[in-house]
Phi, psi and omega in degrees: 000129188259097181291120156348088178326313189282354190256100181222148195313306183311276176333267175345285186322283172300332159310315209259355168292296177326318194258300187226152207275130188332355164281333182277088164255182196243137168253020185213144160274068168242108185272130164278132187247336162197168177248144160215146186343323154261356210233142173220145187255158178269202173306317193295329179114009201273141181264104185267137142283146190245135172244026180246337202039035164091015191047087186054018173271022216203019219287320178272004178114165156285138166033053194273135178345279191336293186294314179300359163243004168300279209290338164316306198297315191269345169306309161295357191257289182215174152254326198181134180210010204036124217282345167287277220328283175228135175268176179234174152272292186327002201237336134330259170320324181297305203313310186285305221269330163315304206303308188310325155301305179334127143327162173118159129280052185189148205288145198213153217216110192242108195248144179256124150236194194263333196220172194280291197293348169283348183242322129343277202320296192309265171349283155345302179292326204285312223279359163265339174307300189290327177296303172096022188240184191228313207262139156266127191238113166261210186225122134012117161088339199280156151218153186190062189129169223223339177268171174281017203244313173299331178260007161280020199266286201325134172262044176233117186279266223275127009253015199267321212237352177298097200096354217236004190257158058265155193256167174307143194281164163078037178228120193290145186220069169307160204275082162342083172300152192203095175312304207293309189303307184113022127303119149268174195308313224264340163302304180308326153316303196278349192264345167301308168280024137291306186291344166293319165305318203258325221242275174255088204300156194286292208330337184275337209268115174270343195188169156226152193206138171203152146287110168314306172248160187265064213304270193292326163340272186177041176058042169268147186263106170330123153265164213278355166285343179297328211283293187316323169286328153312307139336328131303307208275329212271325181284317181292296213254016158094006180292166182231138194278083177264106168309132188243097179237029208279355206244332191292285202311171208036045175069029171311262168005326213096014191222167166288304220222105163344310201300319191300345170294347200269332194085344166297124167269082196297150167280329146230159173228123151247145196224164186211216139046243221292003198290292166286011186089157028114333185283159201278074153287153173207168183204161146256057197300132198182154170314133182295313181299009178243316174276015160251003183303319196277144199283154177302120162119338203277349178197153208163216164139153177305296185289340179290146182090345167015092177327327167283344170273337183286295181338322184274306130028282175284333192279347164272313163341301186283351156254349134001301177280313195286350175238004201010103180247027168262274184317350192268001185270343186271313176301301196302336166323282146308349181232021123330281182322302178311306184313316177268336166311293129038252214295315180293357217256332182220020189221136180266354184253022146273103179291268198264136176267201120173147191208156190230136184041235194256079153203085190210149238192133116227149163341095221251146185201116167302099191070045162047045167264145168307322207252048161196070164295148226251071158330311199253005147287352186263318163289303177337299188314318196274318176289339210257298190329275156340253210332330199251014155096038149209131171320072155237173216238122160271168175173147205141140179303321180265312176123039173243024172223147208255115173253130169256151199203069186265138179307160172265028162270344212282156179292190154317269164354302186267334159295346150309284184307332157283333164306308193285356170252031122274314170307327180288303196282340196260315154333271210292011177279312201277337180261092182358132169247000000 
């Protein structure tokens, strides 16, 4: 293909400072010009790995056959009829095989919206509706979302909540653990029973909402004793308990849905971003009789559920199954893990490695002390990164921690070859100029 001399990263880059507003931010200046699973070329032809997937969308890769001849195949049939209007089966069929996945011994109900925080918000509504309640008690460190009703959610100010409030009333912030910080479970307990005391009465209280791992927070891992107690409080005082998995979810972990390492059954879950390939879907997955709380007309949306997403959709399901990309997130996983074990092994400022399944993250800390974390070896690491041909994503309460969300197609071989341009960039990020 005979390429635009001017269609250059640099060019491209001042069209769009130009074009769209500066809130929209970037973490790399790279225009992609195609993808093929874990790899992408930019305008220029330069070949990146990508260890971001699309920030977890990507579970299956760029452009994998499968999905991508699903929605050809429904591209000839229909595009759009909004699904109150005219129903489809594909939106059907998405519906019974989530409610079948789902944790619980008990009947389950599944609604398509289009975004992650939108299936959230929703969420949010089922569970006041059915509850007769108002308040939500979310975590520290937590996020979920970009609207105002999520981002009173969120436990992150900068850059999600900075300016942009007052945020909605009746919303709470319980105590993340973070072993490495010097949170503990039993802090976190207590600090949920402050808010009953100080804040809120449980009687009031419509939900509770967590990430079983924590995405932009830094990759913290719930632990399941949390989860599990939640899960009791949640039961004694009428609460309905919500998986927040749009970031965990469609097997990032090594499970379809985190929460199940825990043994726990939230009464609803929500997911997005890797469920379809790259098409835009989301859901609310839940007890039935709690996703039947809202009166008909009460949820929905023009787009949601999107015949090209639900289609894309079943077809990452059938490759799931048909590659069992459940057991390959538990390999990439260990040889994440392993790579970066490594790496702390010889570098003092990765305090911590850690990970769940391929959703593993570690931690930049200056001489690896916790309370004095390196926001800008984490950029550095990342800018380094780029340069030498892979892609990765900071993400973290302080911005010091390097996550990876590499598809789970990608080979040994190229996870090898990314591991090792972390290491060579984390050498030349860490070394006095």
């Amino acid at each position: 293909m005979q390429r635009d001399p001017h269609l250059n990263n640099a060019a491209l880059f001042a069209r769009r400072e130009a074009a769209i507003p500066r809130g929209v931010g970037h973490s790399h200046q790279i225009f992609i010009e195609r993808g093929e699973n874990a790899e992408i070329w930019d305008v220029e032809g330069r070949r990146y790995i990508d260890f971001a997937g699309g920030i977890a969308v990507l579970n299956t890769g760029h452009c994998h056959p499968a999905v991508i001849q699903a929605v050809k195949d429904q591209l000839d049939r229909f595009t759009h009829t909004c699904f109150q209007v005219l129903a489809y089966e594909p939106y059907v069929e998405l519906a019974e095989r989530l409610n079948a996945k789902a944790p619980g011994h008990f009947a389950k109900k599944t609604l398509f919206l289009t975004t992650g925080a939108e299936a959230v918000e929703n969420a949010v509504k089922i569970a006041r509706a059915h509850t007769g309640r108002s308040g939500v008690i979310a975590f520290t460190g937590g996020y979920h979302g970009r609207t105002m009703m999520t981002m009173g959610m969120t436990g992150k100010v900068v850059p999600y909540k900075a300016g942009f409030g007052p945020f909605p009333a009746e919303i709470f912030h319980a105590r993340f653990p973070n072993e490495l910080h010097g949170v503990s479970v039993q802090d976190a307990i207590d600090s949920l029973e402050s808010i009953f005391k100080n804040d809120i009465e449980p009687s009031r209280v419509a939900a509770i909402i967590i990430e079983p791992v924590q995405g932009e927070g830094g990759f913290n891992i719930a632990p399941p004793a949390l989860l599990q107690h939640l899960r009791a409080v949640c039961d004694q005082h009428g609460i309905l308990l919500i998986a927040d998995e749009v970031q965990t979810g469609a097997g990032r972990t090594g499970k379809w849905f985190a929460i199940e390492h825990s043994g726990v059954a939230p009464d609803l879950i929500t997911m997005a971003k890797s469920m379809a390939g790259g098409f835009p879907i989301s859901a609310v997955v839940g007890r039935a009789e709690v996703m039947d709380a809202a009166a008909p007309g009460g949820l929905g949306g023009t787009y949601a559920g999107s015949p090209l997403a639900c289609a894309a959709a079943l077809a990452v399901l059938d490759v799931f199954e048909k590659e069992n990309l459940l057991q390959r997130a538990e390999d990439v996983g260990l040889r994440l893990v392993g790579g970066l074990q490594a790496l702390a092994q010889k570098h003092r400022c990765v305090a911590q490695v850690r990970g769940l399944g391929a959703m593993v993250a570690m931690e930049l800390c200056q001489d690896g002390n916790p309370h004095q974390p390196d926001a800008a070896l984490a950029k550095a690491l990342s800018a380094e990164a780029a340069k030498r041909g892979l892609i990765l994503l900071t993400c973290g309460t302080y911005g010091n921690v390097i996550r990876i969300l590499v598809p789970l197609t990608a080979s040994d071989a190229l996870l090898d070859e990314g591991l090792s341009i972390i290491g060579a960039s984390l050498e030349a990020a860490s070394t006095p100029r």
